[in-house]
Structures are given as structure tokens and as C-alpha cells.
C-alpha positions, 0 to 999 in steps of 0.5 A: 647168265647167258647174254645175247648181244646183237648188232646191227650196223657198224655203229651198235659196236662203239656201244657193245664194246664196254658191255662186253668188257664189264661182262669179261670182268664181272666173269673174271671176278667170279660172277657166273655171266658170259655173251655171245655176239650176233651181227645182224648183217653181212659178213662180207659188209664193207663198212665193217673194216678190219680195223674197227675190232682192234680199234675198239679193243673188242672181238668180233661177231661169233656169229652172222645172220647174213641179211642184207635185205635193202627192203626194211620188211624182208629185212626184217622178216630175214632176220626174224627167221634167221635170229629164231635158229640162232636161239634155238641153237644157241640158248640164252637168258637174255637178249640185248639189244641197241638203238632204233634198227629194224634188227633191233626191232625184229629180235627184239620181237623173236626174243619175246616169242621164245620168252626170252628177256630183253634189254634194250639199250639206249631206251626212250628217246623219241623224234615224234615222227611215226613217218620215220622207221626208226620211230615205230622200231624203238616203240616196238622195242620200249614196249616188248623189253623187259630192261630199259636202260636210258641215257636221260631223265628226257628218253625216262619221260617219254617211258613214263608217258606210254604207262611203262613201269619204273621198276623196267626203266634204268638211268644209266648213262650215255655208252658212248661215253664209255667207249669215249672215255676208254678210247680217248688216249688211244686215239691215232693222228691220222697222216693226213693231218700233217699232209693238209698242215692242220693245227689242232682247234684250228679247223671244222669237221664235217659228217653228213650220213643222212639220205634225206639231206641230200635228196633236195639237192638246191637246199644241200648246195645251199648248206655247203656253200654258207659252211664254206662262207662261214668258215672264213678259210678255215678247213673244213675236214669232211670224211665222207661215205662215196654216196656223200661226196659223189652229192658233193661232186654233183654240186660242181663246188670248189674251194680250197679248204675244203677237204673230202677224206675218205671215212676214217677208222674209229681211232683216227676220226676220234682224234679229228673229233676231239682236236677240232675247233668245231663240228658241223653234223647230222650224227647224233651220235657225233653230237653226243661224242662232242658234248663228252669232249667240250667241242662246239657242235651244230647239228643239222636236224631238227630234233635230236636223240638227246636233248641233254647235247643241247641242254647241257651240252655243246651242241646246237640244232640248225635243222636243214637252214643254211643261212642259221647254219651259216649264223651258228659257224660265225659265233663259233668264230667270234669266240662265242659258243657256249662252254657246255657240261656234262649230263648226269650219268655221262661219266664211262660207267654205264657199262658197269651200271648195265652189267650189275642190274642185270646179274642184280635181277637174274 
């Protein structure tokens, strides 16, 4: 069996990389399996540092499409055209992909043209937002796959709900949690943390990704101003991409436990991640990372990929409001959060779960 893995932003990777370990070790048991790993993107993409592959223990990319198209529908048609020629090339049994990207979409839909079978990884979940892009990208997606492996009976009904049958919809787990799990005593301490004297459960982490958070630039400096207040002294951690801190910098707010780092490689913000009091996020992948290690965290969104972090979890939605932000960093100061378990399947196996359907259904 010949998988093809295709990624499409630096995040897809935290969850290929146990896939492609339970490929290499259902190889070496003598199961007839291998992969081929396709980026989407650039090889000349900056967010792909060169510590991201040793980091996560994995190999990099075999092959580019080098799209990077800033337009979703010529990225999308760029990518179709230039995935089309890799597969026809390259042949393949299976094409995986994962998440909710415009490259998730569109080879998902040129694997189907050449009647190929498709996985989708991390399956059903749904904002209910057909505004947001990446809402009509997982539809597509759930609807084309031949595999639909799931994080959660939540993303299972939503399958369910579109008249998807059972015998495509896989509960596998969250693959994070592998990557987590495999990571966790290989996680570095950053200089920094001893340069700012940092204590471990003694400090907030922020991250703050989205676009659309910054644009109503009134309400954002609302959002940072409450934090700070909040956090009573506290420090406030924030490894930021420059379009992030240069929002903040046009805030014109000082205060001196707030602290912007540059964005931090995988190893090093998995120990800011796992030794932190609290996070203030708008990630839901973060989200579900602070849910595997027990840590308080605070979303800022109003819904969430897995409705298991708040559920279940660790981890609260506050959507864009400062002041029930603010209310959200006071109980975590109080003493007052709750404790938080985790979802079924959330074990670091899903990987081998994944691997063992597939060689089971070939």
C-alpha cells in the first residue's frame, strides 16, 4: 500500500509525524506500507524553520508544489494542477489529508478525480459558519473521503447528521496527542526562561494567530489591556509572528510583565506550553494541547474545533469579550479552575489506530 501524505501549513506536520512513525514501524513489522510526504507550499516557506523536522523527529517533505498563491481560488487551482502531476508521476493508493486548508480541499478533490481514496484526518468538526473558508473546505473534504477518522463522537455527529455512512467514519482519537505524548520528555527550556526568571505554573502564555482578532483594533487593545489587569503582575509570555506584535506595538501598551518573544520552535514552546499556570489562546490546537496537559486555558473564540476541551477539558470560551476574559484570568488566580480529564481516545495512539484500519481495509 502506497500512502500519499500531503500538508499544507507548518501545523499539518505535529500531525503527520506519528503517521509516519506507525508507517515506518508497521514497514519494519513486514506489512507491505510506505509514504510519500507532499508540502502544499513553498520550499522557501519561512514558517518552516529548520528546526521544525528534527524537533519532531520526522523527515522532510519529498516533494514541493510550490504554491504560494495569497488569492484562496488561484491557490487552490495552483495546487490542483500541480498535485494532478505529482500523482500522475508518483502513484498511490491512498492520498491523506488533514485539517480544513484550501490544499486539504483541493487534493482531496484531484484524488477523486483519478479515483483515488482519500483519508481524511481529523474529520467533522464544524463551526456552522459557511462565511468562513475553511467551513466549505472540510465539508468538501468529509464529503469526497473515503476515511473519515474523527477526534470525537462531537465531529462523529456532525458525520452522521450530512447522511455519511458509519462504515466511513473512524474514532480514533486526537493526533495531537501523539505528538504530545511522544514529545513531552524531549521538550527543551528555552534561554529565555531564565533570562526573564521565570517559575514554572507561575506565569500566563499567550498566542494569538487569528486575522480577525486584530482587525477591530478598539476591542483588541481592550482584550490586552483586561489580560494585563487581570494577571495582577503576573508574566505574560506571548511568542508572536511580527504581524501579531507589530498590532501590538500600534496599541502604544506598556507593562512590564508583558513579554513578546519571537515564535519559538516546536520543542521549546511545548515546555512554555506544559510548565504555564495558564494560556490565553485563539489556537484551537493549543486548546487541545492544554487539555492533554491539565493546564487552565481560555479561548479566545466563539466556538471551538472540539467541543471535548471544554466538555471535558481544560479549557473555556470567552469568544472576543475583554472583560469575561478578564473574569476567566481572575478564577484561574483564585485558585478556581477547574481540573479537566481527558476525552476518550486522547491516549497517543491514534496513530497506530489510523495505520491498522488502513492496512485492515486495503
Amino acid at each position: 500500500m502506497k500512502i500519499t501524505i500531503v500538508a499544507g501549513a507548518r501545523p499539518n506536520f505535529m500531525k503527520i509525524a506519528p503517521i509516519m512513525r506507525a508507517i515506518d514501524n508497521a514497514r519494519e513489522q513486514g506489512k507491505e506500507i510506505s509514504y510519500r510526504l507532499i508540502y502544499a507550499g513553498q520550499s522557501t516557506d519561512t514558517s518552516l524553520d529548520p528546526s521544525l523536522f528534527s524537533d519532531l523527529n520526522m523527515k522532510e517533505p519529498d516533494a514541493y508544489l510550490e504554491i504560494g498563491f495569497e488569492n484562496l481560488t488561484e491557490r487552490a487551482g495552483g495546487i490542483m494542477m500541480a498535485f494532478e502531476k505529482e500523482l500522475k508521476e508518483n502513484p498511490t493508493n491512498i492520498v491523506l489529508v488533514v485539517d480544513d486548508l484550501t490544499s486539504t480541499m483541493a487534493c482531496a478533490i484531484v484524488a477523486k478525480k483519478q479515483n483515488i481514496k482519500v483519508a481524511h484526518l481529523v474529520a467533522g468538526t464544524r463551526s456552522f459558519d459557511m462565511s468562513m473558508p475553511k467551513e466549505l473546505n472540510r465539508m468538501i473534504t468529509d464529503g469526497l473521503s473515503d476515511y473519515l477518522f474523527t477526534a470525537g463522537m462531537g465531529a462523529n455527529r456532525n458525520l452522521n447528521q450530512t447522511g455519511t455512512e458509519n462504515e466511513q467514519i473512524f474514532l480514533v482519537g486526537n493526533i495531537l496527542m501523539d505528538t504530545l505524548r511522544y514529545n513531552r520528555n524531549r521538550f527543551i527550556r528555552p534561554k529565555t526562561f531564565d533570562i526573564l526568571g521565570l517559575k514554572e505554573n507561575n506565569y500566563i502564555l499567550l498566542t494569538i494567530n487569528r486575522h480577525a482578532l486584530l482587525e477591530n483594533k478598539e476591542n483588541f487593545k481592550k482584550i490586552i489591556e483586561r489580560l494585563i489587569s487581570a494577571s495582577n503582575g503576573t508574566p505574560i509570555i506571548a511568542p508572536l509572528h511580527n504581524y501579531v506584535r507589530e498590532a501590538i506595538s500600534e496599541l502604544n501598551i506598556s507593562a512590564p510583565n508583558l513579554h513578546i518573544l519571537p515564535p519559538q520552535p516546536y520543542l521549546s514552546f511545548g515546555y512554555f506550553t506544559s510548565k504555564a499556570k495558564a494560556i490565553v489562546t485563539d489556537s484551537g490546537n493549543v486548546a487541545e494541547e492544554a487539555t492533554f496537559l491539565g493546564v487552565p486555558c481560555i479561548t479566545l473564540n466563539s466556538y471551538v474545533e472540539h467541543p471535548e476541551t471544554c466538555t471535558i477539558g481544560t479549557n473555556e470560551l470567552v469568544g472576543e469579550d475583554a472583560e469575561q476574559l478578564g473574569l476567566a484570568i481572575e478564577k484561574v488566580m483564585r485558585g478556581e479552575w477547574k481540573e479537566g480529564g481527558l476525552p476518550e481516545r486522547w491516549d497517543g495512539r491514534t496513530a497506530d489506530r489510523i495505520v491498522q484500519i488502513l492496512l485492515q481495509q486495503a
